[in-house]
Residue, then its C-alpha position, 0 to 999 in steps of 0.5 A: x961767546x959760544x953759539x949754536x949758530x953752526x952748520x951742521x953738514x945736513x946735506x942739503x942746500x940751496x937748491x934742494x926742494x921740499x920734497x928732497x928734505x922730506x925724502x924718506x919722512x912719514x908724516x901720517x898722523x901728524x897735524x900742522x898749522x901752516x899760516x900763509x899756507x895758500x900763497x906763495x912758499x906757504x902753499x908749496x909748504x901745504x902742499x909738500x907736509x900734505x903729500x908726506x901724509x900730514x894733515x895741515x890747517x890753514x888759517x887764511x884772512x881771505x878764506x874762500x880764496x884759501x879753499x880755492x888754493x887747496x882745493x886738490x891737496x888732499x888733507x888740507x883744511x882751511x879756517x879764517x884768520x886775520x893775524x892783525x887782529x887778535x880777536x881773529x886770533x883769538x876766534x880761531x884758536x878757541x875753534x881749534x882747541x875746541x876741536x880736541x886735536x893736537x898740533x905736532x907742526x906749526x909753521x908761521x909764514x904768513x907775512x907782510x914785507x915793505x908795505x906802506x905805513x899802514x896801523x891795524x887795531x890800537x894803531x900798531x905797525x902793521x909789519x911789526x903787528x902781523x908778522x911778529x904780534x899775531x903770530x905771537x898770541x896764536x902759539x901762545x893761544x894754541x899752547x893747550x894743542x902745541x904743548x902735548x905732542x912736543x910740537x915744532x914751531x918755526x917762524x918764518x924770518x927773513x935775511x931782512x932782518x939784517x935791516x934792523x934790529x927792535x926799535x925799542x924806543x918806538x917799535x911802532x914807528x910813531x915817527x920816521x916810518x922806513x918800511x925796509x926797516x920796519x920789516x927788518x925789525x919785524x924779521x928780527x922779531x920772528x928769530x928773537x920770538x924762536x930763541x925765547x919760545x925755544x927755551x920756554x918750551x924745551x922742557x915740554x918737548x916743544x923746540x922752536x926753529x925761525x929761518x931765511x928761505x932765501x929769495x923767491x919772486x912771490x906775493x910777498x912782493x905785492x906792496x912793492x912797485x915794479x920801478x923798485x924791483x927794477x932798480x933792485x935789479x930783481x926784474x927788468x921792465x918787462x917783469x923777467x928776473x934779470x937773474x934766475x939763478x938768484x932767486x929760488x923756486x918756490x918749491x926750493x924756497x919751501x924746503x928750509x922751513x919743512x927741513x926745520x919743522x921735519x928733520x931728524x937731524x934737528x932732534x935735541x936741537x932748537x932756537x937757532x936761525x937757519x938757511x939753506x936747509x942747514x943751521x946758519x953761521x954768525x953774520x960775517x964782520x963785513x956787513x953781508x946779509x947772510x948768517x944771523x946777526x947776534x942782535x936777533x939770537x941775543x937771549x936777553x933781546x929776546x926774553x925783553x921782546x916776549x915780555x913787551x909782546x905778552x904787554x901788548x897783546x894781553x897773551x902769555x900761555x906761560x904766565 
């Protein structure tokens, strides 16, 4: 079977940084809404689109602190949400709409990873809620904003997604709760949600784009305990990357999802997964986390999954 799934020699890679891609982009005039974009690869993601010229929303479950973060990026605004609960959701898509703009960027990198069993609203896994349900119902909501300038929208994924694919028989993990694997189906919910909203869009403009940022010692890493990144081998007992060269900076970490939602080189192009500022192969025969697994880019998976979503969660701009 044919796929997209091929690099297309963008000239950038691993260590280009979000700046580097952005080289030469003027983004004034534009507006993004960039979740998670006070912490972590979210908030160089801020930083980077604001300092090309973009005005950037950031919608933030804990507000006063997002303001704080922001508070010398000029052009950065802050809103509340709390992408686990969809009344939230709901709250500040209404105060969005309501403000007239339109969106040309949205960037969804907000996110949970490996945390214990833990349920928010009907008793919904809460990484399987948060990173893929919220984000979810918030494009879907902002569709009257998304639709008319031809937005992109880029959903922030994960080689984790190698972990697991949808548990269609229990996607809330009501039994046997893996908080690897269910961060892995969280992540495989981020690229099928890309694949189904790419196709649903396209006509309108709208492309959608889901990647790996690669590894980056961030507050991603708040629900993980030390002795475990140890045994990882991701730090040793003092708390120092054991390898600094494996990780990527925040600012290197930034750069693949700004290169989905900016470049010129991704025009006619959208729903596929990419790494390293480029598109990603197909996941090698041998088990290695790099490329996408065909599980994740499978259309059929992904038109299941958005109609389960649409079921869950009551939205569905397209119905």
């Amino acid at each position: 079977m044919s796929t997209a799934q091929h690099k297309i020699g963008s000239g950038f890679g691993a260590r280009s940084t979000a700046d580097d891609v952005l080289h030469g982009i003027d983004l004034s005039g534009k507006l993004a809404v960039v979740t998670g974009g006070y912490s972590g690869l979210g908030l160089e993601t801020t930083r980077a689109l604001a300092a090309a010229g973009a005005r950037v929303v950031v919608p933030a479950r804990r507000p006063a602190t997002a303001r704080e973060a922001l508070e010398d990026i000029p052009g950065a605004e802050t809103d509340e949400l709390d992408l686990g609960d969809l009344e939230s959701v709901r709250a500040f898509a209404d105060r969005f709409l309501a403000s007239g703009r339109v969106i040309d960027i949205v960037i969804n990198s907000a996110g949970v990873m490996a945390c214990p069993e833990t349920r928010v609203g009907p008793g919904w896994e809460a990484q399987f809620a948060t990173n893929h349900l919220g984000h979810y119902a918030l494009v879907n909501r902002l569709w009257p904003a998304i639709e008319p300038g031809g937005a992109r929208v880029v959903s922030v994924s994960s080689a984790g997604h190698h972990y697991s694919g949808i548990r269609w028989d229990d996607v809330h993990w009501r039994s046997g709760y893996d908080k690897w694997e269910a961060y892995g189906q969280a992540k495989t919910a981020n690229v099928l949600f890309a694949v189904e909203l790419d196709r649903r869009g396209r006509e309108s403009g709208v492309r959608a784009f889901s990647l790996h940022p690669g590894g980056i010692l961030t507050p991603l890493q708040r629900h993980l305990p030390k002795g475990e990144m140890v045994e990882r081998g991701w730090i040793d007992e003092n708390g120092t990357p054991l390898n600094p060269e494996g990780f990527k900076t925040p600012e290197q970490g930034a750069a693949t999802q700004v290169w989905a939602a900016t470049s010129p080189q991704l025009d006619g192009l959208g729903g596929v997964y990419c790494e390293d500022c480029d598109i990603a192969e197909p996941a090698p025969a041998d088990g290695a986390r790099t490329g996408v697994r065909a599980y994740a880019t499978d259309p059929g998976e992904a038109a299941r999954l958005w109609d389960l979503s649409a079921e869950l969660t009551g939205v569905n701009a397209f119905a």
